[in-house]
mmCIF file of the N, C-alpha and C atoms, coordinates in Angstrom:
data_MODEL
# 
_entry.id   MODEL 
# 
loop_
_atom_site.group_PDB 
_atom_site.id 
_atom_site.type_symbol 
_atom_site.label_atom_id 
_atom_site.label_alt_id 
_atom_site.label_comp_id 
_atom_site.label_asym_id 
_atom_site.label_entity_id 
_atom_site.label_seq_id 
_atom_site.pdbx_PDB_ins_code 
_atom_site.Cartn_x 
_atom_site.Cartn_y 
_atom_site.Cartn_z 
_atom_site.occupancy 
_atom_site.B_iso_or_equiv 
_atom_site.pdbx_formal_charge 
_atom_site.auth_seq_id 
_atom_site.auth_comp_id 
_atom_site.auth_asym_id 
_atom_site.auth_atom_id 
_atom_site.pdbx_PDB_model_num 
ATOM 1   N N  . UNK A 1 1  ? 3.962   2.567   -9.442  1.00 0.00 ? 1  UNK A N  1 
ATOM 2   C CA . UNK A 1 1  ? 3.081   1.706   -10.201 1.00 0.00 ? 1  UNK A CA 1 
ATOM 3   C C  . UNK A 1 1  ? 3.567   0.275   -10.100 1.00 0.00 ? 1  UNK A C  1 
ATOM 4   N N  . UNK A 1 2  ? 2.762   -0.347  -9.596  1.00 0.00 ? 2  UNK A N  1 
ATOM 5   C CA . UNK A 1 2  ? 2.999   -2.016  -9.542  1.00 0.00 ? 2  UNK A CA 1 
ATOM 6   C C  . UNK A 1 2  ? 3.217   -2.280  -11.333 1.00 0.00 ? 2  UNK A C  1 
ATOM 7   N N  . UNK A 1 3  ? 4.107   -3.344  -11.877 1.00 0.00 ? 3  UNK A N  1 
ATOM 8   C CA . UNK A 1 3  ? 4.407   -3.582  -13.535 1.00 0.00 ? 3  UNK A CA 1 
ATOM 9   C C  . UNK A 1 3  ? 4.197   -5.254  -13.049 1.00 0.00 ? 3  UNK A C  1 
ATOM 10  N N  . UNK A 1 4  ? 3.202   -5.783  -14.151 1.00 0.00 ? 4  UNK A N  1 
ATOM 11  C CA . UNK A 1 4  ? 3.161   -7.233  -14.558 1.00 0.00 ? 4  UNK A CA 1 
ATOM 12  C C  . UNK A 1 4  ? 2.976   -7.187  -15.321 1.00 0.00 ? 4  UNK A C  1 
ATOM 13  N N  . UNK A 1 5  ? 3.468   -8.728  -16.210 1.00 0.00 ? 5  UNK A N  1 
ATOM 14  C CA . UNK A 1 5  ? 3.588   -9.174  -17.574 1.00 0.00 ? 5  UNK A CA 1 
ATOM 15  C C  . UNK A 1 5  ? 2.711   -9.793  -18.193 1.00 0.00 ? 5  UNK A C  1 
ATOM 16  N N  . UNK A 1 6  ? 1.909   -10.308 -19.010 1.00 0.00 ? 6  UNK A N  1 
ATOM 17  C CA . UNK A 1 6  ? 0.897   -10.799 -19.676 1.00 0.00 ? 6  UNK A CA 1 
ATOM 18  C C  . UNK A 1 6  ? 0.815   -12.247 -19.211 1.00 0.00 ? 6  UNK A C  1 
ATOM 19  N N  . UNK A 1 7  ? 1.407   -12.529 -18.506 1.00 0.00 ? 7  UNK A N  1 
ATOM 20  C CA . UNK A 1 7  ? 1.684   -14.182 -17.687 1.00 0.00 ? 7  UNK A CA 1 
ATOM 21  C C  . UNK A 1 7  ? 0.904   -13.619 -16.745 1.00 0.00 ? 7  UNK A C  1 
ATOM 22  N N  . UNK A 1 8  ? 0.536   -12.985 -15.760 1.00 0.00 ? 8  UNK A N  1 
ATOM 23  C CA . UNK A 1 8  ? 0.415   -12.672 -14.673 1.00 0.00 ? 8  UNK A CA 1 
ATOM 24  C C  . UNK A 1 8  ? -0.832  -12.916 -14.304 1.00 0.00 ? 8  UNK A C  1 
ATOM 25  N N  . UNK A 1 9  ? -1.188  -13.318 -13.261 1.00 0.00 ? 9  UNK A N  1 
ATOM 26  C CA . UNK A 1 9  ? -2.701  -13.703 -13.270 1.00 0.00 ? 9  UNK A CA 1 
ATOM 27  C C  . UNK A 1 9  ? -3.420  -12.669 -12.506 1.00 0.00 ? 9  UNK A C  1 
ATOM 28  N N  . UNK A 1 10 ? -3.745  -11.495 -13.027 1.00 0.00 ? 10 UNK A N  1 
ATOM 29  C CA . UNK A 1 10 ? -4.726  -10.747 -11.855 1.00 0.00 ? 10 UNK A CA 1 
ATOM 30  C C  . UNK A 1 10 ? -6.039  -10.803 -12.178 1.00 0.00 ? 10 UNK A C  1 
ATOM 31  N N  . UNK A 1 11 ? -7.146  -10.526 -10.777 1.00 0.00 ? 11 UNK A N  1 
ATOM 32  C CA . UNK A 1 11 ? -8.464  -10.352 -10.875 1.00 0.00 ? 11 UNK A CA 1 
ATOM 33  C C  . UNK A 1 11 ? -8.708  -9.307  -10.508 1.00 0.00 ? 11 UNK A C  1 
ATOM 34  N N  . UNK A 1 12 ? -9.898  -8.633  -11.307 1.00 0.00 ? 12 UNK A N  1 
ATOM 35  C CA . UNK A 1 12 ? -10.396 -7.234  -10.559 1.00 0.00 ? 12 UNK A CA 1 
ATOM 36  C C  . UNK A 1 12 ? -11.374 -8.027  -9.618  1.00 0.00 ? 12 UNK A C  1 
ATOM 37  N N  . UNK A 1 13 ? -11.133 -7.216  -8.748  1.00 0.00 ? 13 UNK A N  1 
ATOM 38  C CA . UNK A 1 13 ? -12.459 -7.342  -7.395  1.00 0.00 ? 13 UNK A CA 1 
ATOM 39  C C  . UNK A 1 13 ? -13.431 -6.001  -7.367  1.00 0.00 ? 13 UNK A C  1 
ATOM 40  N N  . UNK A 1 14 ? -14.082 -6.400  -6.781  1.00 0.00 ? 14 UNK A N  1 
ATOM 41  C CA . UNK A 1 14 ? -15.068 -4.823  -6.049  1.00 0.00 ? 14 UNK A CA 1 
ATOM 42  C C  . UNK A 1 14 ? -14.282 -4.460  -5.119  1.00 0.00 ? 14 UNK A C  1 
ATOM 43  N N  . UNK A 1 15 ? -14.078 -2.953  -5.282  1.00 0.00 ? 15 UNK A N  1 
ATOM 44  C CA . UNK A 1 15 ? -13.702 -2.268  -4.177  1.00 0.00 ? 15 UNK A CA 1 
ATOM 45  C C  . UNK A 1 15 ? -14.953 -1.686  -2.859  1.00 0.00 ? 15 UNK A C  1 
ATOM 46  N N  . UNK A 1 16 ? -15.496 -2.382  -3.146  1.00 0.00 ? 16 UNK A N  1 
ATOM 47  C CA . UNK A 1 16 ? -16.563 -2.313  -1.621  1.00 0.00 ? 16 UNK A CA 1 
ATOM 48  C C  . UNK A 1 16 ? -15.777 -2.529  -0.225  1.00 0.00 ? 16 UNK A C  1 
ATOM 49  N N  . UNK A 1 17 ? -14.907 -3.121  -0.103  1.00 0.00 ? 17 UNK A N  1 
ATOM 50  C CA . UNK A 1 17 ? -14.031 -3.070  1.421   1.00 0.00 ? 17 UNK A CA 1 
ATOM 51  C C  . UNK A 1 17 ? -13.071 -1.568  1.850   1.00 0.00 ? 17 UNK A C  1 
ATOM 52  N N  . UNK A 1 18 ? -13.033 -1.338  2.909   1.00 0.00 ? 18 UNK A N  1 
ATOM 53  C CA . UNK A 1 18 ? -12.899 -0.018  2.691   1.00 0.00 ? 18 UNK A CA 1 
ATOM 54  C C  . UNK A 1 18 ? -11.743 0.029   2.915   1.00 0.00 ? 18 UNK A C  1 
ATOM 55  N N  . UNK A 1 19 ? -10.588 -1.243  2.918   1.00 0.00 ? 19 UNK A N  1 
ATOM 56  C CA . UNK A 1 19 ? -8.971  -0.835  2.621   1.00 0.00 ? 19 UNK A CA 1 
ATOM 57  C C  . UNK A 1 19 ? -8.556  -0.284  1.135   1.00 0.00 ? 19 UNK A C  1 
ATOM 58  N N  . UNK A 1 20 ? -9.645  -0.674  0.660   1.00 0.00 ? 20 UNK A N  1 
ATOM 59  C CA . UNK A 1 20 ? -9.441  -0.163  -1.061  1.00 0.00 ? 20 UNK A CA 1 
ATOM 60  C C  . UNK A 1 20 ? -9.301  1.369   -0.731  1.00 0.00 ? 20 UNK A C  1 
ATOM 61  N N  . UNK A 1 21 ? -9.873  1.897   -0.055  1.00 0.00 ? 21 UNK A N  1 
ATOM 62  C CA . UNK A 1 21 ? -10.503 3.244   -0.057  1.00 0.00 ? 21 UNK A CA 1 
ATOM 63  C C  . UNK A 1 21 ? -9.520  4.349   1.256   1.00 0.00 ? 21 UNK A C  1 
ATOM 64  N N  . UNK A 1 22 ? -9.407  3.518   2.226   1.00 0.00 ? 22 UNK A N  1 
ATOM 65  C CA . UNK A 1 22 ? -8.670  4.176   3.055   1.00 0.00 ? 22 UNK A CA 1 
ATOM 66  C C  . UNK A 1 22 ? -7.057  4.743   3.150   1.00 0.00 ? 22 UNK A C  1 
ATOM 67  N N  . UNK A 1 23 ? -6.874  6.051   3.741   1.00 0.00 ? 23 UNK A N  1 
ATOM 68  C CA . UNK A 1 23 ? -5.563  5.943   3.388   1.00 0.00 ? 23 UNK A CA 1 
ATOM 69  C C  . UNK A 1 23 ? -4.856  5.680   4.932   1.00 0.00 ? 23 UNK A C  1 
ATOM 70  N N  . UNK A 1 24 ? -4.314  5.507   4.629   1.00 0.00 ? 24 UNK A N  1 
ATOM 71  C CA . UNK A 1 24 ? -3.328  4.789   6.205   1.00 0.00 ? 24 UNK A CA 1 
ATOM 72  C C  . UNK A 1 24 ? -2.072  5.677   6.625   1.00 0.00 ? 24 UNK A C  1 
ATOM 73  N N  . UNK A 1 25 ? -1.852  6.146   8.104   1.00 0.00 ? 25 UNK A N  1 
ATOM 74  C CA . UNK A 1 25 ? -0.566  6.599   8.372   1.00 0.00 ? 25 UNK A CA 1 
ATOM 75  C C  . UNK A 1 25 ? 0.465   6.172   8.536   1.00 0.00 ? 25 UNK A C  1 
ATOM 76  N N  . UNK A 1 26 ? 1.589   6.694   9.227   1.00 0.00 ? 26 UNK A N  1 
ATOM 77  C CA . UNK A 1 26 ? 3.008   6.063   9.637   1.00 0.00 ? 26 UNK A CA 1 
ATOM 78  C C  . UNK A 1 26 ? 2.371   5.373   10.943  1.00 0.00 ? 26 UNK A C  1 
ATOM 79  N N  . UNK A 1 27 ? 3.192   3.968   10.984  1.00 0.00 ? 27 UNK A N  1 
ATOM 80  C CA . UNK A 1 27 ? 2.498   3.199   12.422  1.00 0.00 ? 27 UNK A CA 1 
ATOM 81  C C  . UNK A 1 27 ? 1.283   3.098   12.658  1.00 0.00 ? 27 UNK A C  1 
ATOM 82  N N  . UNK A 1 28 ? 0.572   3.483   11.704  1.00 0.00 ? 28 UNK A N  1 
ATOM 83  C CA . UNK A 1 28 ? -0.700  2.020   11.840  1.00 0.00 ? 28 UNK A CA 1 
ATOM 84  C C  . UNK A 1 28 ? -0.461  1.039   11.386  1.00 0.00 ? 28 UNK A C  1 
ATOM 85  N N  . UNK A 1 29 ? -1.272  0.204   11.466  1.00 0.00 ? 29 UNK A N  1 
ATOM 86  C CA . UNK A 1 29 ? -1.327  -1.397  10.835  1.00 0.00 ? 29 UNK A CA 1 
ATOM 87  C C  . UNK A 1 29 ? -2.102  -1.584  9.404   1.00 0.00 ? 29 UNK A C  1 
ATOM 88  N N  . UNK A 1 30 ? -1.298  -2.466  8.392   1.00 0.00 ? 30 UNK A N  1 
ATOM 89  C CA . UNK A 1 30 ? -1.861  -3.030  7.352   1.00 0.00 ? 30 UNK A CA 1 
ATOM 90  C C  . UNK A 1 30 ? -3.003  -4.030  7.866   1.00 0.00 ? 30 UNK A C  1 
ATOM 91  N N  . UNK A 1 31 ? -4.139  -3.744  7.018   1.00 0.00 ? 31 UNK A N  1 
ATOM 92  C CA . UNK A 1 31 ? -5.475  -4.533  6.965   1.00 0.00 ? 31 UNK A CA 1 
ATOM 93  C C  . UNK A 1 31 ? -5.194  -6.250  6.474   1.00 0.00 ? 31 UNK A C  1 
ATOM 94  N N  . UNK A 1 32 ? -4.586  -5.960  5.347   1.00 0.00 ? 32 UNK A N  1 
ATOM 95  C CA . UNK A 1 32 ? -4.530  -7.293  4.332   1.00 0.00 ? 32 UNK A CA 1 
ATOM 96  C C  . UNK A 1 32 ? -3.034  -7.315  3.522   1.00 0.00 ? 32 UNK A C  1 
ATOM 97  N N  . UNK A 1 33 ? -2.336  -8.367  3.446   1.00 0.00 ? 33 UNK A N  1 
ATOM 98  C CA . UNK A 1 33 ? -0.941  -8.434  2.786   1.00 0.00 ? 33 UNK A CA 1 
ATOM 99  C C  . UNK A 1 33 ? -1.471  -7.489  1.350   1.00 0.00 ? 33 UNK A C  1 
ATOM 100 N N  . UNK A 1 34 ? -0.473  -6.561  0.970   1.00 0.00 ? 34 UNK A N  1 
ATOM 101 C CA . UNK A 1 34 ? -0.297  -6.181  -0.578  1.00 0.00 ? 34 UNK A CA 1 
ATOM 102 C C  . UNK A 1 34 ? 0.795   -4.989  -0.851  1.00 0.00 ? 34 UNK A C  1 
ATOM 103 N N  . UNK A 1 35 ? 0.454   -4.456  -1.588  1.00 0.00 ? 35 UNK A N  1 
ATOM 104 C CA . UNK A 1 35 ? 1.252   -3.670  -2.392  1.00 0.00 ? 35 UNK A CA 1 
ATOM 105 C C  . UNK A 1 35 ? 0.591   -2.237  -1.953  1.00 0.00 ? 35 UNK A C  1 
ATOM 106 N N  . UNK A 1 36 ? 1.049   -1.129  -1.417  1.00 0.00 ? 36 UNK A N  1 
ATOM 107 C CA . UNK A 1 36 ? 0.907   0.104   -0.789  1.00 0.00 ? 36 UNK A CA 1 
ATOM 108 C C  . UNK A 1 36 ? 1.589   1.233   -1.675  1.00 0.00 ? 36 UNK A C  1 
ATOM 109 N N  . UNK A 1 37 ? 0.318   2.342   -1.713  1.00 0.00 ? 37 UNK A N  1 
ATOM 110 C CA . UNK A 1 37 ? 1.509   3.180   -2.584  1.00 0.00 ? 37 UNK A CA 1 
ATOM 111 C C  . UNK A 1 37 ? 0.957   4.439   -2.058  1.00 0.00 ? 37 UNK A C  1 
ATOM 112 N N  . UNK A 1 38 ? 2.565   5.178   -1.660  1.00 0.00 ? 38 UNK A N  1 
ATOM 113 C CA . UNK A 1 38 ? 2.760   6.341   -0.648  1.00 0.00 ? 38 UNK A CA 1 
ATOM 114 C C  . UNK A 1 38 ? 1.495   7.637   -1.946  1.00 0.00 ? 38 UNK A C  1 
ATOM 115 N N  . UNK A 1 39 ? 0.261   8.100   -1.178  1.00 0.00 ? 39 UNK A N  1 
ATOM 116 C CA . UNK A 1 39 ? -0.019  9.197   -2.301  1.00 0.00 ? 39 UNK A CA 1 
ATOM 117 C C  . UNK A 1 39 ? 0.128   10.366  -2.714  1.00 0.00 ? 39 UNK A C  1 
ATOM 118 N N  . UNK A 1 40 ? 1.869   10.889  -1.764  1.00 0.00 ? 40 UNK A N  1 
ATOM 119 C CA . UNK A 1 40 ? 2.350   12.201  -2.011  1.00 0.00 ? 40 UNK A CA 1 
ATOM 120 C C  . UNK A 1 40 ? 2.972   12.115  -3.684  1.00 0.00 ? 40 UNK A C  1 
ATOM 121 N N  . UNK A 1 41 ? 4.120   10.654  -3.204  1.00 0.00 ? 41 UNK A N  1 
ATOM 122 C CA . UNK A 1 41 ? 5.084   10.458  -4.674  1.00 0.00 ? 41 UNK A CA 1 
ATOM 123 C C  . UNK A 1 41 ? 4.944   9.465   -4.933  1.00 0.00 ? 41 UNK A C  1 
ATOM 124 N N  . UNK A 1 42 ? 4.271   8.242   -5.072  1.00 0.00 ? 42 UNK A N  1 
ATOM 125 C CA . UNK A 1 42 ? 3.823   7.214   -5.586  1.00 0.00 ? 42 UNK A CA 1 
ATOM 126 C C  . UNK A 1 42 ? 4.503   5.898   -5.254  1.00 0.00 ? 42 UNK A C  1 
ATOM 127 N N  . UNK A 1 43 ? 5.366   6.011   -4.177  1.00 0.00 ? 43 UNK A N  1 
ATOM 128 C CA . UNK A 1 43 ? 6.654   5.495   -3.774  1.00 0.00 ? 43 UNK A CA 1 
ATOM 129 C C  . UNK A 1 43 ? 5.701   4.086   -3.310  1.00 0.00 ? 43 UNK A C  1 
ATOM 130 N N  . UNK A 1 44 ? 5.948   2.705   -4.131  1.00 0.00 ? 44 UNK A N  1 
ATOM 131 C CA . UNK A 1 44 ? 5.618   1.786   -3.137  1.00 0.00 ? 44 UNK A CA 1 
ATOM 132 C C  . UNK A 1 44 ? 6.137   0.871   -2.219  1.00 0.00 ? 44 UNK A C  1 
ATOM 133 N N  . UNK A 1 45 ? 5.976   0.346   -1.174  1.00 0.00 ? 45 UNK A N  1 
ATOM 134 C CA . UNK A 1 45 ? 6.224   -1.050  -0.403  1.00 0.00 ? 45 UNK A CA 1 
ATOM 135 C C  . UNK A 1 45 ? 5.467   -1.872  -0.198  1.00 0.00 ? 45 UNK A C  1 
ATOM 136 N N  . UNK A 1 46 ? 5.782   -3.073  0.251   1.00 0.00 ? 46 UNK A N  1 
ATOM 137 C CA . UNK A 1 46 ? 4.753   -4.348  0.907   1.00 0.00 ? 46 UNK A CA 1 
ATOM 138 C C  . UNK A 1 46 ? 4.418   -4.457  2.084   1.00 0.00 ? 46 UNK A C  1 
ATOM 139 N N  . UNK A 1 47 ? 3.387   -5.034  2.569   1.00 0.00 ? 47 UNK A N  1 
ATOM 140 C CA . UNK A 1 47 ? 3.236   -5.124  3.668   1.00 0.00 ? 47 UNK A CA 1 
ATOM 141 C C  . UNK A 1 47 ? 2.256   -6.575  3.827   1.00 0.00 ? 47 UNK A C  1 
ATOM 142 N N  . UNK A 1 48 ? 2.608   -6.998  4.670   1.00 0.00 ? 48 UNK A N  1 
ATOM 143 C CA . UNK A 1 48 ? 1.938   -8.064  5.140   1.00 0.00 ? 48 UNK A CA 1 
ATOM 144 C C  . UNK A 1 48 ? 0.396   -7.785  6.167   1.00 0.00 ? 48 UNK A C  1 
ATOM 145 N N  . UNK A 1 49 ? -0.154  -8.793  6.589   1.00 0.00 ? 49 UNK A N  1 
ATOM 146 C CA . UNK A 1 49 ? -1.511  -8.030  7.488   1.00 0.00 ? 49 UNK A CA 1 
ATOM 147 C C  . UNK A 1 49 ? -0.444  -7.770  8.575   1.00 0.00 ? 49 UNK A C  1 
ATOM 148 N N  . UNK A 1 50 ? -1.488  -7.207  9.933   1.00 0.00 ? 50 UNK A N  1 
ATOM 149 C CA . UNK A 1 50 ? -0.632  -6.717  10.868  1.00 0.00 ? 50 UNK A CA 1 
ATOM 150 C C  . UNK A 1 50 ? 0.619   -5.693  10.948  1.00 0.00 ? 50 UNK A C  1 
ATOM 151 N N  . UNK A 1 51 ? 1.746   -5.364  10.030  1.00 0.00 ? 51 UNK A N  1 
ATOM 152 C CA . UNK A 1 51 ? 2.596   -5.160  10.164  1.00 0.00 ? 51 UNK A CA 1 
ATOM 153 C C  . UNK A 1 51 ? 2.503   -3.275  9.822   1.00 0.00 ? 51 UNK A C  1 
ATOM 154 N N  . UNK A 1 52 ? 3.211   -2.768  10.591  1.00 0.00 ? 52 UNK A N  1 
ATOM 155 C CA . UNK A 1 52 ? 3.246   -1.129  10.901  1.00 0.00 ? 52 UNK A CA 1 
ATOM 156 C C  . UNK A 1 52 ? 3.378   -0.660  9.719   1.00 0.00 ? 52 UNK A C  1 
ATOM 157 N N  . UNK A 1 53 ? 3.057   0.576   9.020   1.00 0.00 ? 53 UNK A N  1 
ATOM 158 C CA . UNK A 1 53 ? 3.366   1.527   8.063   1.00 0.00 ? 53 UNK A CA 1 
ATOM 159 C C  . UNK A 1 53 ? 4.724   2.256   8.631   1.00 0.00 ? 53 UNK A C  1 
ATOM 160 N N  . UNK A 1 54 ? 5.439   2.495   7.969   1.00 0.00 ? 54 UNK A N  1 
ATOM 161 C CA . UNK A 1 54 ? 6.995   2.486   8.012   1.00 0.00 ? 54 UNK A CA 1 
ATOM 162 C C  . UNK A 1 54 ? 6.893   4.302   8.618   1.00 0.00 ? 54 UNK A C  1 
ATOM 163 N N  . UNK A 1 55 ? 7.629   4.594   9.271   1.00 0.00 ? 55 UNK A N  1 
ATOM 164 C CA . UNK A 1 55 ? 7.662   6.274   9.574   1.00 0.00 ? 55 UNK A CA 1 
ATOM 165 C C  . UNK A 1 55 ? 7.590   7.354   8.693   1.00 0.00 ? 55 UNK A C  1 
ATOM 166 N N  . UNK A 1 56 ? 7.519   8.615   9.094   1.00 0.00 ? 56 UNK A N  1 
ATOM 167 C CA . UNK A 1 56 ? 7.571   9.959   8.214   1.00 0.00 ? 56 UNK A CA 1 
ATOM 168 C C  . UNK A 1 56 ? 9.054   10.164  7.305   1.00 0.00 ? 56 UNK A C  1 
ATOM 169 N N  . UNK A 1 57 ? 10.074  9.825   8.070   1.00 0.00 ? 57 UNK A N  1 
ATOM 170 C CA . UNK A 1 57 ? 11.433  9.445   8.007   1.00 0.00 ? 57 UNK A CA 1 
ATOM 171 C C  . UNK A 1 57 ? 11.724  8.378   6.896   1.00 0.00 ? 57 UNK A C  1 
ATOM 172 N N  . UNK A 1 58 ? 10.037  7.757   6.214   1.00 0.00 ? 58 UNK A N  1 
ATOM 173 C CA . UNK A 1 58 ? 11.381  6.345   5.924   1.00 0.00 ? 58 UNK A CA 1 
ATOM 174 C C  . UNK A 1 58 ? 11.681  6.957   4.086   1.00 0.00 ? 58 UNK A C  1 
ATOM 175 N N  . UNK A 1 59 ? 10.817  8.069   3.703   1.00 0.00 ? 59 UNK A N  1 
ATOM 176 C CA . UNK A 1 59 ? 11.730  8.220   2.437   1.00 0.00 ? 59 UNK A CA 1 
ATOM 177 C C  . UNK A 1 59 ? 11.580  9.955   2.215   1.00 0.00 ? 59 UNK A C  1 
ATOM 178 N N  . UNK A 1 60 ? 12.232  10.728  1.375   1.00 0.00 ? 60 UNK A N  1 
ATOM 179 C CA . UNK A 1 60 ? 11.662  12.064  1.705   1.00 0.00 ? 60 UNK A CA 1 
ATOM 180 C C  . UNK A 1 60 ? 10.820  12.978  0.822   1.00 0.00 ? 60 UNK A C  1 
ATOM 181 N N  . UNK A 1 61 ? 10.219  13.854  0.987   1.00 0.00 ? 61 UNK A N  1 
ATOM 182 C CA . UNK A 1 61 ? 9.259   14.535  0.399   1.00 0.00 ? 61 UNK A CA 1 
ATOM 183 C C  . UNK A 1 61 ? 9.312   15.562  -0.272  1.00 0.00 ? 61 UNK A C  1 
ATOM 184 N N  . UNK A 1 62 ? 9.148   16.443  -1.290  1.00 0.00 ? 62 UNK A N  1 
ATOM 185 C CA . UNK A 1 62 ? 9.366   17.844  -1.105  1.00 0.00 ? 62 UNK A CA 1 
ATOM 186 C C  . UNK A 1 62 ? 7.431   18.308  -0.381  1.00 0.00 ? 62 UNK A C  1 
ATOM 187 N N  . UNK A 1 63 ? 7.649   19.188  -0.135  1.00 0.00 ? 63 UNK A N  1 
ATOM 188 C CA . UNK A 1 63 ? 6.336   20.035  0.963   1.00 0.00 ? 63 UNK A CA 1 
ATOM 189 C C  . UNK A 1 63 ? 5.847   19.967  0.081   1.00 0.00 ? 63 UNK A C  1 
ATOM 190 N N  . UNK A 1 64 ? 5.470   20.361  -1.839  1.00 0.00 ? 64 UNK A N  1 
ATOM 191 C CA . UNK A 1 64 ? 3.896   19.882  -1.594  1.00 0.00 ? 64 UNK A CA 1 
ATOM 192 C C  . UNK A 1 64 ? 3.468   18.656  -2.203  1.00 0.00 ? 64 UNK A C  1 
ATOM 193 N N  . UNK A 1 65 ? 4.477   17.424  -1.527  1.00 0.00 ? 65 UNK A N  1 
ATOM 194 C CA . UNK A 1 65 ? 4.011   16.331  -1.811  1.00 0.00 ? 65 UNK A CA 1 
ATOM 195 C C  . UNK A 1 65 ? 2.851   16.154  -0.355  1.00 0.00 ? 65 UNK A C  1 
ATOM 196 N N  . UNK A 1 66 ? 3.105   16.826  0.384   1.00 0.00 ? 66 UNK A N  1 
ATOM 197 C CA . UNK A 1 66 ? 2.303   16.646  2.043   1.00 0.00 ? 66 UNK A CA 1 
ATOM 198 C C  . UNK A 1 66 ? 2.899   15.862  2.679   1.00 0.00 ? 66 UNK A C  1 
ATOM 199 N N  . UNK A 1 67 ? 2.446   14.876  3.834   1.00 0.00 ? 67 UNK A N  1 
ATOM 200 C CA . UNK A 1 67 ? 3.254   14.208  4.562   1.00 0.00 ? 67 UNK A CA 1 
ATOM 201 C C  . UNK A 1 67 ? 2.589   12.626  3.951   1.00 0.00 ? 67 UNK A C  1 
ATOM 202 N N  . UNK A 1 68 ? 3.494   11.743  4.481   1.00 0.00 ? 68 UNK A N  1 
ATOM 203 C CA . UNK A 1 68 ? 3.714   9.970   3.751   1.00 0.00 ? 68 UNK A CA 1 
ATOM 204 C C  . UNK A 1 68 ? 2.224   9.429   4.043   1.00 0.00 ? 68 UNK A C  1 
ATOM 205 N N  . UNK A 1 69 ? 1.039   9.163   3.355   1.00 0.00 ? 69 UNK A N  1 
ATOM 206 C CA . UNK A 1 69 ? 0.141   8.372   3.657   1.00 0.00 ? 69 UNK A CA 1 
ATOM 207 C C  . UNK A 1 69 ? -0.004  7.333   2.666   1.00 0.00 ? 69 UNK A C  1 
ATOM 208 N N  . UNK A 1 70 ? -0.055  6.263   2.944   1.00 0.00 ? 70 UNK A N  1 
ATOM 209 C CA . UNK A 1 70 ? -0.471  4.887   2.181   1.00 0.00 ? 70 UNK A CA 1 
ATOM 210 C C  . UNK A 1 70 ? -1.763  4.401   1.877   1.00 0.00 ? 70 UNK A C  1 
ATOM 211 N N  . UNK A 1 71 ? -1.891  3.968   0.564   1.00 0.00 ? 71 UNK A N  1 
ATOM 212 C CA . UNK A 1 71 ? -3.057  3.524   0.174   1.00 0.00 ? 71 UNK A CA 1 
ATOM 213 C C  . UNK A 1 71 ? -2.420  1.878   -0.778  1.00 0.00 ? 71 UNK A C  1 
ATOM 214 N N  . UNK A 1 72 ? -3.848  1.098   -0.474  1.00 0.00 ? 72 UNK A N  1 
ATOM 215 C CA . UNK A 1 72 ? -3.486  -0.239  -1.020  1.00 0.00 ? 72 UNK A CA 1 
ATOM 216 C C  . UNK A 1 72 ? -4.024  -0.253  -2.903  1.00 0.00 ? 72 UNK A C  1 
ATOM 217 N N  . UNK A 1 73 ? -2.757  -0.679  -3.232  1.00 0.00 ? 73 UNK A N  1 
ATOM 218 C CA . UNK A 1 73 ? -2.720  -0.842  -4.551  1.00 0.00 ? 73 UNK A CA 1 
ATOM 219 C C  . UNK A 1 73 ? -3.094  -2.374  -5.276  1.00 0.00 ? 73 UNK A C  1 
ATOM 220 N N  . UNK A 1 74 ? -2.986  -3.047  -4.500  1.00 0.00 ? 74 UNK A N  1 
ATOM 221 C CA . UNK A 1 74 ? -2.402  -4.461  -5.075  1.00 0.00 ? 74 UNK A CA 1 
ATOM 222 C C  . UNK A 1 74 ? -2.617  -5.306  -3.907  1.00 0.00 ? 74 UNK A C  1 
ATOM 223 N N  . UNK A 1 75 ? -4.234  -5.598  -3.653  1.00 0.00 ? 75 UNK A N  1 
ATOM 224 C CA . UNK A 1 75 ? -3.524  -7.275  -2.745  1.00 0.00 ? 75 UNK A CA 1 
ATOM 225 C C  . UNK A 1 75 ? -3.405  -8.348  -2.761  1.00 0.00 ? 75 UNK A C  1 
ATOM 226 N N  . UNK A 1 76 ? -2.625  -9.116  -2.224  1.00 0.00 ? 76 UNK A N  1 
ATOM 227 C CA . UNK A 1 76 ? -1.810  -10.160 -2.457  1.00 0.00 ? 76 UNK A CA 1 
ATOM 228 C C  . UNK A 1 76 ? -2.581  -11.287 -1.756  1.00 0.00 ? 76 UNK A C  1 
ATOM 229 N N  . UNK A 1 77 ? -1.938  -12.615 -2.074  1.00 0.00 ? 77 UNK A N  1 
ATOM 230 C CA . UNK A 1 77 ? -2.637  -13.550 -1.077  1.00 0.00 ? 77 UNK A CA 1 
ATOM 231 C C  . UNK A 1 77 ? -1.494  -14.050 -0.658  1.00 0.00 ? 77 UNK A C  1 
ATOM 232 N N  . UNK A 1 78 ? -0.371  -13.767 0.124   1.00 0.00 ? 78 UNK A N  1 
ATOM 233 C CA . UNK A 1 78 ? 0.326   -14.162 1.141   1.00 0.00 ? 78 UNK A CA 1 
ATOM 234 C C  . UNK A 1 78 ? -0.139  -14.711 2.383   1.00 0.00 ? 78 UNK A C  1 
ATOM 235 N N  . UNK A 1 79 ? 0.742   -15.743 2.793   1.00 0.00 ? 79 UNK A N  1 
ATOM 236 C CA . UNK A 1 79 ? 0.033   -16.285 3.600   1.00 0.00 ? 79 UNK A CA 1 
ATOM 237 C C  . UNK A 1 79 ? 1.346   -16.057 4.918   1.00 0.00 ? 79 UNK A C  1 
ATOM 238 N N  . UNK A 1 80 ? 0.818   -15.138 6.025   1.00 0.00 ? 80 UNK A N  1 
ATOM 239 C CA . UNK A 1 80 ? 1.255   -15.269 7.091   1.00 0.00 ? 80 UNK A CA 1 
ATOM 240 C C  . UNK A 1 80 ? 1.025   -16.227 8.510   1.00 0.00 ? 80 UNK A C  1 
ATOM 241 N N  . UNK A 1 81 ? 2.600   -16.306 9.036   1.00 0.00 ? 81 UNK A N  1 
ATOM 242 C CA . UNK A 1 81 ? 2.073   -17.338 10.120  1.00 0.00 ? 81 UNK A CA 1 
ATOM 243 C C  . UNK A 1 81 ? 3.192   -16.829 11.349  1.00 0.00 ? 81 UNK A C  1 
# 
């Protein structure tokens, strides 16, 4: 679970784009910089656009969590260059 404080400035958006919706494997590519959360064990990381989903290997599971797929929790407006 992403945690912010009452300072924090978030907006809800429409989830009409379908990174809201998709779940992503090991070594594909992030759509949009944000916050990713694994939906076996809730495990999250960041990711920037472009950049690979981390391997099967990168944390571990018990079997019936299934295998590591990512879904976007949180995106960010980072700015890559």
């Amino acid at each position: 679970m992403a945690w912010h404080t009452s300072t924090s400035v978030l907006t809800i958006v429409d989830a009409s784009n379908s990174w809201w919706t998709t779940l992503y494997e090991s070594g594909e590519t992030a759509p949009v910089c944000g916050i990713y959360r694994c939906q076996g064990c809730k495990c999250e990381i960041t990711r920037n656009q472009g950049e690979a989903f981390p391997p099967q290997s990168h944390h571990p599971h018990r079997p019936e969590q299934s295998r590591i797929r990512w879904m976007l929790n949180v995106r960010t407006n980072a700015r890559v260059t």
